[in-house]
C-alpha positions in Angstrom: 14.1 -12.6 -15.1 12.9 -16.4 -15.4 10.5 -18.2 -16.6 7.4 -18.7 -14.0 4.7 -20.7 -16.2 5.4 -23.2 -19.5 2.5 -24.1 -21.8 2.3 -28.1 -20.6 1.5 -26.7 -16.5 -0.6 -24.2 -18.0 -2.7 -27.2 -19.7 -2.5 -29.4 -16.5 -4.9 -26.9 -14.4 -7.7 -27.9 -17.1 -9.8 -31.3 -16.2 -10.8 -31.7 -20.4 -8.2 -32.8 -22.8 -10.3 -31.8 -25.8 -11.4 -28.7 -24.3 -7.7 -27.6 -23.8 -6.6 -28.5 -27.1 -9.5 -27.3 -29.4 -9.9 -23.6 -27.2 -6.2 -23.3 -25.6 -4.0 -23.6 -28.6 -5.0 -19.9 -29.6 -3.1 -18.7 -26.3 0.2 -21.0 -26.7 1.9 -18.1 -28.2 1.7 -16.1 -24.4 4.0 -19.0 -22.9 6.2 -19.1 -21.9 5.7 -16.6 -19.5 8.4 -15.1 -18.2 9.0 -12.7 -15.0 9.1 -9.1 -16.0 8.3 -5.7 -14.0 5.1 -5.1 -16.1 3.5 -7.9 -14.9 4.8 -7.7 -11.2 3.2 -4.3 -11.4 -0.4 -6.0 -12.5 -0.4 -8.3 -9.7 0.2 -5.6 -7.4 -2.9 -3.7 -9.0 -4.8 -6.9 -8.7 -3.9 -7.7 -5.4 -5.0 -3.8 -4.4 -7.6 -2.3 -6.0 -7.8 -5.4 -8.7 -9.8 -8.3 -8.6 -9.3 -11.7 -10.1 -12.8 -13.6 -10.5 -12.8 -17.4 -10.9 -15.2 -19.8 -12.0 -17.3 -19.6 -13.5 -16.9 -16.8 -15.2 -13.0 -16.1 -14.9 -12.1 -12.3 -15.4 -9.9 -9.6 -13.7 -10.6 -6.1 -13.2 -9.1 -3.4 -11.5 -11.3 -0.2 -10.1 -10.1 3.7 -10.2 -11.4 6.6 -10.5 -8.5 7.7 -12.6 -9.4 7.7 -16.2 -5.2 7.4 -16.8 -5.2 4.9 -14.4 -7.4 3.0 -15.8 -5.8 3.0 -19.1 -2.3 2.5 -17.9 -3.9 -1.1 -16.6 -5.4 -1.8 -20.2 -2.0 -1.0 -21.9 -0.2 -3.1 -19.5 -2.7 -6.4 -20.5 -2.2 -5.2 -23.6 1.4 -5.3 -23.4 1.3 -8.7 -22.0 -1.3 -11.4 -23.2 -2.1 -9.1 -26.3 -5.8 -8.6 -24.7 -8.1 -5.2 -25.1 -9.6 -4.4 -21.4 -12.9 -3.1 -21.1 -14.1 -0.2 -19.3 -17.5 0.1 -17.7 -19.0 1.6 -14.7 -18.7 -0.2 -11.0 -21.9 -0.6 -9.9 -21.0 -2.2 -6.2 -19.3 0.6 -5.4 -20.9 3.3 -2.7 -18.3 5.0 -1.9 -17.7 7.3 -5.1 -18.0 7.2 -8.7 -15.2 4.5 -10.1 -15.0 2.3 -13.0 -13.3 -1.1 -13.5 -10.9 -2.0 -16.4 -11.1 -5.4 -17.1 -10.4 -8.2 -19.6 -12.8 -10.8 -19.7 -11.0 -14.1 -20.5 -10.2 -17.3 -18.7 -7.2 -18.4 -20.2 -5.6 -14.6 -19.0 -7.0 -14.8 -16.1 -5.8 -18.1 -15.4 -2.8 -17.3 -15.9 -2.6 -15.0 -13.4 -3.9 -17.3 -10.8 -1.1 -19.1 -11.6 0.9 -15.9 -11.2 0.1 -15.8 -8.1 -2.8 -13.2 -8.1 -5.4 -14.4 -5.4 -8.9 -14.7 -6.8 -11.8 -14.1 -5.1 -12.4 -12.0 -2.3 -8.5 -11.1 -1.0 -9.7 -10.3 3.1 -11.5 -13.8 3.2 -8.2 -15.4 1.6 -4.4 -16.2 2.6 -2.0 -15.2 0.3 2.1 -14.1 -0.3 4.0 -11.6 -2.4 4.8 -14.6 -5.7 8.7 -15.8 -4.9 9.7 -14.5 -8.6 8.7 -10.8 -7.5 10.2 -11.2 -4.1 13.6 -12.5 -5.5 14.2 -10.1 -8.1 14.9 -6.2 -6.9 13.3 -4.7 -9.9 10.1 -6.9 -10.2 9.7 -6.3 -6.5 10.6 -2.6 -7.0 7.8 -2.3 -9.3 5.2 -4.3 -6.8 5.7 -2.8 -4.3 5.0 0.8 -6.4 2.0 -0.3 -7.6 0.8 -1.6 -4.3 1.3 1.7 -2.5 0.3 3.2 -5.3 -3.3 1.9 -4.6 -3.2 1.3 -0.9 -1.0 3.8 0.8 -1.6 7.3 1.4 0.5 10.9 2.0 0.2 12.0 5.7 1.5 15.3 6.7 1.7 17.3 10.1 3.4 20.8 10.2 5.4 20.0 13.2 7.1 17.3 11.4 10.5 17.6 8.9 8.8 14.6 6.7 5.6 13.6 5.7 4.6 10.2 6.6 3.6 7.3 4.4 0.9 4.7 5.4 -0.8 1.9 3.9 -3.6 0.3 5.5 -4.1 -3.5 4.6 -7.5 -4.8 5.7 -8.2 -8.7 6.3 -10.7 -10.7 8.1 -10.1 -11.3 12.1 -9.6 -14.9 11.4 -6.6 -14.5 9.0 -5.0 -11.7 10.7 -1.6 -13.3 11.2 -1.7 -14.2 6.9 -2.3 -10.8 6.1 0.6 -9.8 9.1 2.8 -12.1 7.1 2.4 -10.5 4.2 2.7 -7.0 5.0 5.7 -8.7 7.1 7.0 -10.1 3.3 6.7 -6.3 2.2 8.9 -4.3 4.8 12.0 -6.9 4.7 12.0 -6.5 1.1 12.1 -2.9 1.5 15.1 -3.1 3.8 16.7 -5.5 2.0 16.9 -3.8 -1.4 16.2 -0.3 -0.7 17.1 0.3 3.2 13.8 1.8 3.7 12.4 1.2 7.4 9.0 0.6 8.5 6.7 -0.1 11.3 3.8 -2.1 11.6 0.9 -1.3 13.8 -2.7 -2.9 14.6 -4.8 -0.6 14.7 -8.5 -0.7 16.9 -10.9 -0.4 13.9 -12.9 -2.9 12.9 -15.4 -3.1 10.2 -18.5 -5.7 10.4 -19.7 -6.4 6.8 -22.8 -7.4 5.5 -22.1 -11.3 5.8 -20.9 -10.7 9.0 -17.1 -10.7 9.0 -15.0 -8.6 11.0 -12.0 -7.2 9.2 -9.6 -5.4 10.5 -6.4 -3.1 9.2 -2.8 -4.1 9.5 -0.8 -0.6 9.0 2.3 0.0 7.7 4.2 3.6 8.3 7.3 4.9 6.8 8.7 7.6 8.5 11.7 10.1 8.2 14.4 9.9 5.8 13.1 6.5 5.1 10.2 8.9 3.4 12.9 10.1 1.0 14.7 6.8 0.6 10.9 5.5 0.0 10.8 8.5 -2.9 14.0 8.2 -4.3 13.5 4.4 -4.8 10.2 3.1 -5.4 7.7 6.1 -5.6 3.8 6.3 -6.2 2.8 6.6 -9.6 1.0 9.8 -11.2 0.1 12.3 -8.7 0.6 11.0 -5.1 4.5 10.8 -6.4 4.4 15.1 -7.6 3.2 15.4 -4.3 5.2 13.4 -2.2 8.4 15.3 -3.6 6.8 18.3 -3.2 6.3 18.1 1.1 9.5 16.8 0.7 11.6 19.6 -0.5 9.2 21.9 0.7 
């Protein structure tokens, strides 16, 4: 573990020196902030079903329909920056009832930018797994739970020992090969710590949104005994992880 943002840097990203010093010196206690697994496992939720919002209104807020979910994000900002999250009802959802837990406040949520936590829209941006999660088994151990944990899925056919695990990662046509890289960043680290091996395919959908963009998934499977390897050492959280051991030793 290592220390990823000081106090000074953190002043340096704002343009007004009485601004910073009349509003910021009620945060200096947070720095410096150090790597941990708690906050590798926020980016991860940020960078799935998360959202960090920049100007001008800087927030972050991450969407489940898990009530437990939900809370386990609030305690973990709570945890780190000492912030209470809010919970409230996603309106821009269609696809199901869900709610976002989020903390409304810039300097957090600046923080995180500098975190490495993309803000914005993540399929219209480039981004990469932050060095001090990649570098560090545990912090990385802990991503990469979270991250499944929101983005990958359970498959199972009967005619198959294992289940399979896949995670669909969707970006924009036009910054395909970023979001390749990135899923790219994910499977080495899995071999490298863990010996868990994977396969990346490019699958034929394609989804037109409303402003016209084409996205399109990058996939990643896990197959065989890399399923229990996959189990054994990172896991989903909560209830995809009961019943992931379950097909396993079924």
């Amino acid at each position: 573990m290592g220390v990823i943002l000081r106090y000074r840097d953190f002043l340096a990203t704002y343009k007004t020196r009485g601004y910073r010093i009349k509003h910021l010196e009620n945060y200096k206690y947070l720095f410096p902030i150090n790597s941990s697994t708690a906050l590798a496992g926020v980016v991860a939720d940020l960078m799935g079903d998360g959202n960090l919002q920049g100007d001008p209104i800087w927030r972050a807020d991450f969407t489940s329909k898990s009530k437990l979910e939900l809370e386990r994000f609030a305690k973990e900002i709570k945890k780190l920056f000492k912030k209470k999250c809010k919970i409230r009802k996603c309106s821009s959802n269609t696809y199901g009832k869900t709610y976002n837990s989020g903390v409304n406040c810039s300097p957090v949520a600046r923080i995180l930018l500098l975190c490495g936590v993309p803000s914005g829209q993540k399929v219209l941006k480039s981004f990469e797994i932050p060095e001090w999660i990649r570098k560090d088994k545990e912090c990385f151990r802990r991503f990469c739970q979270r991250f499944f944990s929101c983005e990958g899925c359970i498959m199972h056919e009967s005619n198959r020992r294992y289940p399979q695990i896949r995670l669909d990662y969707w970006k924009s046509e036009k910054l395909l090969k970023d979001g390749e890289r990135f899923i790219k960043e994910i499977c080495k680290y899995m071999k490298h710590y863990f010996d868990i091996d994977s396969t990346i395919t490019f699958p034929i959908n394609r989804n037109k949104r409303k402003d016209g963009i084409v996205t399109r998934p990058i996939r990643i499977y896990i197959l065989n005994v890399s399923v229990v390897k996959f189990c054994n050492e990172i896991g989903f959280e909560g209830k995809k992880q009961k019943d992931l051991k379950a097909l396993i030793l079924r």
